[in-house]
C-alpha positions as CSV (number, residue, x, y, z in Angstrom):
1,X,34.6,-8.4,9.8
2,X,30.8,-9.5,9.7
3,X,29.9,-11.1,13.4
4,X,29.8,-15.1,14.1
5,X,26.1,-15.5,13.7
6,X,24.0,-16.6,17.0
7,X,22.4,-20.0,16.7
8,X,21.6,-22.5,19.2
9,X,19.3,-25.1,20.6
10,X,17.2,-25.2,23.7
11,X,20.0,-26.2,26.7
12,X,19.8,-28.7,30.1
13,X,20.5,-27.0,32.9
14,X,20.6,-30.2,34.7
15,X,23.0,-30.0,38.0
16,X,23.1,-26.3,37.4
17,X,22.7,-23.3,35.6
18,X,26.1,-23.1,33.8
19,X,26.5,-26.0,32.8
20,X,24.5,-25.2,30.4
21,X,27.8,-23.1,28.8
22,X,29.5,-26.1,28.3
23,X,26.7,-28.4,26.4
24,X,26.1,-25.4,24.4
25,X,29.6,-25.2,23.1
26,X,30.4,-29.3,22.8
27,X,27.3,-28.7,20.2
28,X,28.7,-25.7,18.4
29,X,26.1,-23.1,19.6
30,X,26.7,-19.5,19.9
31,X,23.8,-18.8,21.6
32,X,20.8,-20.6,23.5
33,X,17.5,-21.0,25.5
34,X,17.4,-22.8,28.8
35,X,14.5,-22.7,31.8
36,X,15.6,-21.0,34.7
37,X,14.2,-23.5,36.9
38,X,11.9,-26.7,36.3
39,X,9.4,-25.6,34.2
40,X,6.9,-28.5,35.1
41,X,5.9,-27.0,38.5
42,X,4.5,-23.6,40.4
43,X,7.2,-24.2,42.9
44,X,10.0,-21.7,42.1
45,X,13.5,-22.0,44.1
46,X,15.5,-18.9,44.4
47,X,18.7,-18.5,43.2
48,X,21.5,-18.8,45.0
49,X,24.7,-16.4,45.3
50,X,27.1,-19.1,44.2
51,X,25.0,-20.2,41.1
52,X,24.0,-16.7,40.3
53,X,28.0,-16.1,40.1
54,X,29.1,-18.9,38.3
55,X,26.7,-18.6,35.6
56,X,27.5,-14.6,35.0
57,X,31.3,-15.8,35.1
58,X,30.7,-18.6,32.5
59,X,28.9,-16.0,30.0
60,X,31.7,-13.7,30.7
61,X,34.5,-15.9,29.8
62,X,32.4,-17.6,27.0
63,X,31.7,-14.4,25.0
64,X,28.3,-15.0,24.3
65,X,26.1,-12.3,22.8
66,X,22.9,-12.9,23.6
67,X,20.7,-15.5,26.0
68,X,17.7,-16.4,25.9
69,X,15.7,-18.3,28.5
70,X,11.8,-19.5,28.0
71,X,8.6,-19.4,30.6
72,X,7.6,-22.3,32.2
73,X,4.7,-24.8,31.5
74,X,2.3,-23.8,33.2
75,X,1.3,-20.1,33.2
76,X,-1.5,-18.7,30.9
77,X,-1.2,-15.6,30.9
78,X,-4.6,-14.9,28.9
79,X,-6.5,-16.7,31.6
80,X,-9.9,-15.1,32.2
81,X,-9.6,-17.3,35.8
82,X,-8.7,-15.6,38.5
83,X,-7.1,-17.4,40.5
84,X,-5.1,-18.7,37.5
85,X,-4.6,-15.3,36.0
86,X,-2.9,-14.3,39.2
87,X,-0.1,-17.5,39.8
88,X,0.5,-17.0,36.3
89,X,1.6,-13.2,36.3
90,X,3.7,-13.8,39.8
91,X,5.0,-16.6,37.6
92,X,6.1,-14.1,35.0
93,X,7.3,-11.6,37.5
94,X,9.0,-13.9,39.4
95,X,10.9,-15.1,36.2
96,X,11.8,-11.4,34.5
97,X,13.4,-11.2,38.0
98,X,15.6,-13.9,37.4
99,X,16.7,-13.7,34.3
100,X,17.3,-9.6,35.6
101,X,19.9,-11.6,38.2
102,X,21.0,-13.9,36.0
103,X,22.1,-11.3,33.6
104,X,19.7,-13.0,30.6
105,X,18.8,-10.7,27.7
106,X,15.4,-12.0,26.9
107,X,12.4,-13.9,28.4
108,X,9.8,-15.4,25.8
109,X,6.5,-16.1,26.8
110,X,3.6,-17.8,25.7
111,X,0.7,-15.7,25.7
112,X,-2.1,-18.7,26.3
113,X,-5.9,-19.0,26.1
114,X,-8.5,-16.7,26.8
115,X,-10.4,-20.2,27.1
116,X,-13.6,-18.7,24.9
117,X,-13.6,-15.4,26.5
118,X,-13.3,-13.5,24.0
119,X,-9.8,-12.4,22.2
120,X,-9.8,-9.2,23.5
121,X,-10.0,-10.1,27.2
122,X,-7.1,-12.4,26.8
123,X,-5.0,-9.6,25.1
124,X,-5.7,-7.4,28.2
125,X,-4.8,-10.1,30.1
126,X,-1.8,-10.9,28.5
127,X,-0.4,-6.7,28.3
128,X,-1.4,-6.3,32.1
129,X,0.5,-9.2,33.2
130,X,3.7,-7.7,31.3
131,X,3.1,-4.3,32.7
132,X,2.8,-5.9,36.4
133,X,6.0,-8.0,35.4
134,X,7.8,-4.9,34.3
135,X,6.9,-2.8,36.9
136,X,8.7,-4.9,39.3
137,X,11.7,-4.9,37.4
138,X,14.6,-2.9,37.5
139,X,17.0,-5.2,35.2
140,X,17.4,-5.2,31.4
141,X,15.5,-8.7,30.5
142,X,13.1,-8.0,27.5
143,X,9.9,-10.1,27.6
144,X,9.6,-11.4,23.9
145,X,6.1,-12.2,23.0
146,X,5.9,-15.5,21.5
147,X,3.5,-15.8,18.2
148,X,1.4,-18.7,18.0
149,X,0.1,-21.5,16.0
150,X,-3.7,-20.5,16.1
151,X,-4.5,-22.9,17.9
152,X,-8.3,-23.0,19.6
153,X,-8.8,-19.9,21.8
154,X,-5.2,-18.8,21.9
155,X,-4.1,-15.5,22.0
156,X,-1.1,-14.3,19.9
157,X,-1.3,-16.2,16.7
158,X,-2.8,-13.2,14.3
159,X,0.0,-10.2,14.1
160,X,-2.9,-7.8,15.2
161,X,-3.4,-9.4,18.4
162,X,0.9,-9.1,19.3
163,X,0.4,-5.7,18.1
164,X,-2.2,-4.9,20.4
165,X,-0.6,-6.5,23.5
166,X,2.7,-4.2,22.1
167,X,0.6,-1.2,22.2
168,X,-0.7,-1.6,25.4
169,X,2.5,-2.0,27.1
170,X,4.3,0.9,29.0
171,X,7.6,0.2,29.4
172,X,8.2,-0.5,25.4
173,X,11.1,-0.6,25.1
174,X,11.2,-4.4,27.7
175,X,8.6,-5.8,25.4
176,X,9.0,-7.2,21.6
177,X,8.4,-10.1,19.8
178,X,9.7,-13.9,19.3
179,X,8.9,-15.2,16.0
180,X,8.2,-18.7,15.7
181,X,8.7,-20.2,11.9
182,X,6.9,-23.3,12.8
183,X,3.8,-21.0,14.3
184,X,3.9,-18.6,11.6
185,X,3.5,-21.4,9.4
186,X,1.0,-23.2,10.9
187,X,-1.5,-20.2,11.3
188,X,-1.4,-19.6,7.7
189,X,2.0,-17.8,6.5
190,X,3.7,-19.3,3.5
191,X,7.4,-19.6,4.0
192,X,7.8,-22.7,1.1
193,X,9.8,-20.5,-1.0
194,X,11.4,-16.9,-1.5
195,X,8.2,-15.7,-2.8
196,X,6.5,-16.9,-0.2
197,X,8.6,-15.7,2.9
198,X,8.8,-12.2,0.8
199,X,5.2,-11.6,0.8
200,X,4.4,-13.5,4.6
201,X,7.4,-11.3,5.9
202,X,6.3,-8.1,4.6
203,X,2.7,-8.7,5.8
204,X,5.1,-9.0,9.4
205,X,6.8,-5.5,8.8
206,X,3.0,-3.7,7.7
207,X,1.9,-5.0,11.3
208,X,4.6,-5.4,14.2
209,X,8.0,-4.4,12.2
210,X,10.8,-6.3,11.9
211,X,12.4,-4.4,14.6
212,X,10.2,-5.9,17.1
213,X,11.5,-9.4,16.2
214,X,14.4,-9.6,18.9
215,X,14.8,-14.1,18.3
216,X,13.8,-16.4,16.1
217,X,12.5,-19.7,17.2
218,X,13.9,-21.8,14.0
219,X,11.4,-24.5,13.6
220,X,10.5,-26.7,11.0
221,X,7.1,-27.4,10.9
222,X,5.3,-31.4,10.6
223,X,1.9,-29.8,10.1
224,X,0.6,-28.5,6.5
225,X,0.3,-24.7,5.8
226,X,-2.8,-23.2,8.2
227,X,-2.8,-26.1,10.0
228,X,-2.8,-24.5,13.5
229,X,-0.9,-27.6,15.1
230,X,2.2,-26.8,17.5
231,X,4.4,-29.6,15.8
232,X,8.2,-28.5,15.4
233,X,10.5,-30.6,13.2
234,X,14.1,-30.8,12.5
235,X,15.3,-27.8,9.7
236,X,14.5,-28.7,6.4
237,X,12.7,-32.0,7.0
238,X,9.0,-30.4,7.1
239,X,6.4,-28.6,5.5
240,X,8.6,-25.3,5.1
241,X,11.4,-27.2,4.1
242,X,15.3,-26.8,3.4
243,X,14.1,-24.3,0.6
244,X,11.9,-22.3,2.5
245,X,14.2,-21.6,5.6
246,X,17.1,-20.7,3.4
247,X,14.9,-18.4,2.2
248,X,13.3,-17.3,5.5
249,X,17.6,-17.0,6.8
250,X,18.0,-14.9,3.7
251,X,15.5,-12.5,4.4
252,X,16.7,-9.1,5.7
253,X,17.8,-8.9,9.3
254,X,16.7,-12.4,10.1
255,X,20.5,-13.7,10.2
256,X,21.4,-10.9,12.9
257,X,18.8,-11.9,15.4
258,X,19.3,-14.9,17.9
259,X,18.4,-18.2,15.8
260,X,16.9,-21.1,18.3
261,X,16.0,-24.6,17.3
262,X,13.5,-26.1,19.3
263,X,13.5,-28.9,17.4
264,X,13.2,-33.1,18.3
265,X,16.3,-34.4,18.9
266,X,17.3,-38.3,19.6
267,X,21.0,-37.6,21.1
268,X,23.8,-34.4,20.9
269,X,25.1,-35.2,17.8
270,X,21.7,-34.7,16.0
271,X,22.0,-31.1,17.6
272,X,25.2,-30.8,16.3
273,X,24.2,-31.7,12.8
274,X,21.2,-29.1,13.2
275,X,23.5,-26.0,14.3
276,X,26.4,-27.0,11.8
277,X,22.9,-27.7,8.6
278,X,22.0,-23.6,9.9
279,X,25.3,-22.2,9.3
280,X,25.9,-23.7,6.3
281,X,23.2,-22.0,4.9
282,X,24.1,-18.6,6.4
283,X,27.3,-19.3,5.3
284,X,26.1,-19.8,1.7
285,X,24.1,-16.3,2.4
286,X,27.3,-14.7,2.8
287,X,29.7,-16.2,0.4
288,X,27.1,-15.2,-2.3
289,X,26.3,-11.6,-1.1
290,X,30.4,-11.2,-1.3
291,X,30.9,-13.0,-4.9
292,X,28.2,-10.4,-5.9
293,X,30.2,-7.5,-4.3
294,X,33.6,-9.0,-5.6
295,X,31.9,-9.0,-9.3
296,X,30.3,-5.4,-8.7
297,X,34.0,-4.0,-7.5
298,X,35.5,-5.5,-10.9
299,X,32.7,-4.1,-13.3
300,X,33.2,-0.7,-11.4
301,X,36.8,-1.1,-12.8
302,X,39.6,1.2,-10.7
């Protein structure tokens, strides 16, 4: 029997951490992304026993594959600064850490701005933050790499630079890659169609592979194609559209990996309708790959 496909939204963990176990289920999700902590502020308080507990206990009893929580704000990880470069990789150290307690599979990270130092000093940046991260780590949290919307002096936008930052990493099997659709898009991949996603996707697999991809950040995009603008919107009411991400979700090994909409929301049950609008179209996925089986099994004959 084929597994329940993961897809979720990005979770409140106001009051506490699981909590967020229960909002996640009331909106049908089957995985998601929370913070760890407030993401607005440098100011990091620790975990405690109890909360530590209760949220390992609520993934146990809830069955959830796979977690996913996201960096804060603030960090830039590219940062030619100094003094900025080094808050932001205690930042990310501090936060593999937790997620390493908190039992979390994977960490995605923006990778920031080299602020007009030069790509290649931000991608040095970027892979020796993540090696000092790792280093200090002795959990199993993988730190996804999070592609971006080419937006002025940003690192991580062209597939060469993530490939770089990959290469550079030692412990590789902690490091991979979140794919953003609305990113992607906006830095000049077509996903409008199946054409489209076919050749955009297989300029992916030439360059990182689609191995690397371990989630998906589902993301409509309000910006045109190459647009470089950072501007998610709901699934199927941008630029890529409902015909482009059912193509994009048909594309091999895209429905396996963790599917998270980070999308604008007005209340829960627009959530709701989000999740339930995603697996109808995986379920569509699968009730045709197993009408063309059915039809292949009869033509065979006995």
């Amino acid at each position: 029997m084929e597994a329940e496909p993961l897809i979720g939204v990005h979770i409140s963990i106001e009051k506490s951490l699981d909590r967020a176990f229960d909002r996640a289920e009331e909106i049908g999700c089957t995985t998601f992304q929370i913070f760890t902590r407030n993401p607005r502020t440098w100011k990091i308080k620790p975990l405690e026993a109890d909360e530590v507990a209760a949220f390992r206990e609520r993934r146990k009893k809830s069955g959830f594959r796979a977690l996913v929580a996201h960096m804060p704000y603030l960090p830039n990880l590219a940062s030619p600064d100094n003094a900025t470069m080094q808050v932001s990789r205690l930042s990310l150290s501090a936060e593999v850490k937790r997620c390493d307690t908190l039992g979390i599979d994977y960490l995605v990270a923006h990778l920031g701005s080299h602020l007009g130092k030069g790509t290649m000093l931000g991608i040095r940046n970027v892979s020796d933050a993540v090696n000092q991260a790792l280093a200090s780590s002795e959990g199993g949290t993988t730190i996804l790499l999070e592609n971006m919307a080419g937006q002025k002096n940003s690192v991580g936008s062209r597939l060469e630079e993530l490939t770089l930052i990959l290469e550079r990493v030692r412990k590789e099997e902690r490091v991979a890659v979140c794919l953003d659709t609305c990113h992607f898009f906006a830095a000049g991949f077509d996903l409008s169609g199946a054409e489209a996603v076919d050749e955009s996707m297989e300029v992916l697999e030439d360059s990182i592979g689609i191995a690397r991809i371990k989630v998906v950040h589902l993301n409509d995009s309000k910006g045109v194609l190459g647009c470089n603008l950072d501007r998610h919107e709901r699934i199927g009411k941008g630029k890529i559209g409902k015909k482009g991400m059912k193509a994009f979700l048909h594309y091999r090994g895209i429905a396996e990996r963790p599917l998270i909409m980070e999308t604008p929301y007005d209340d829960k049950n627009e959530m709701k309708e989000s999740v339930a609008f995603v697996r109808s179209l995986l379920r569509r996925r699968l009730s045709s790959e197993s009408n063309t089986r059915d039809v292949a099994d009869r033509d065979a004959g006995p």
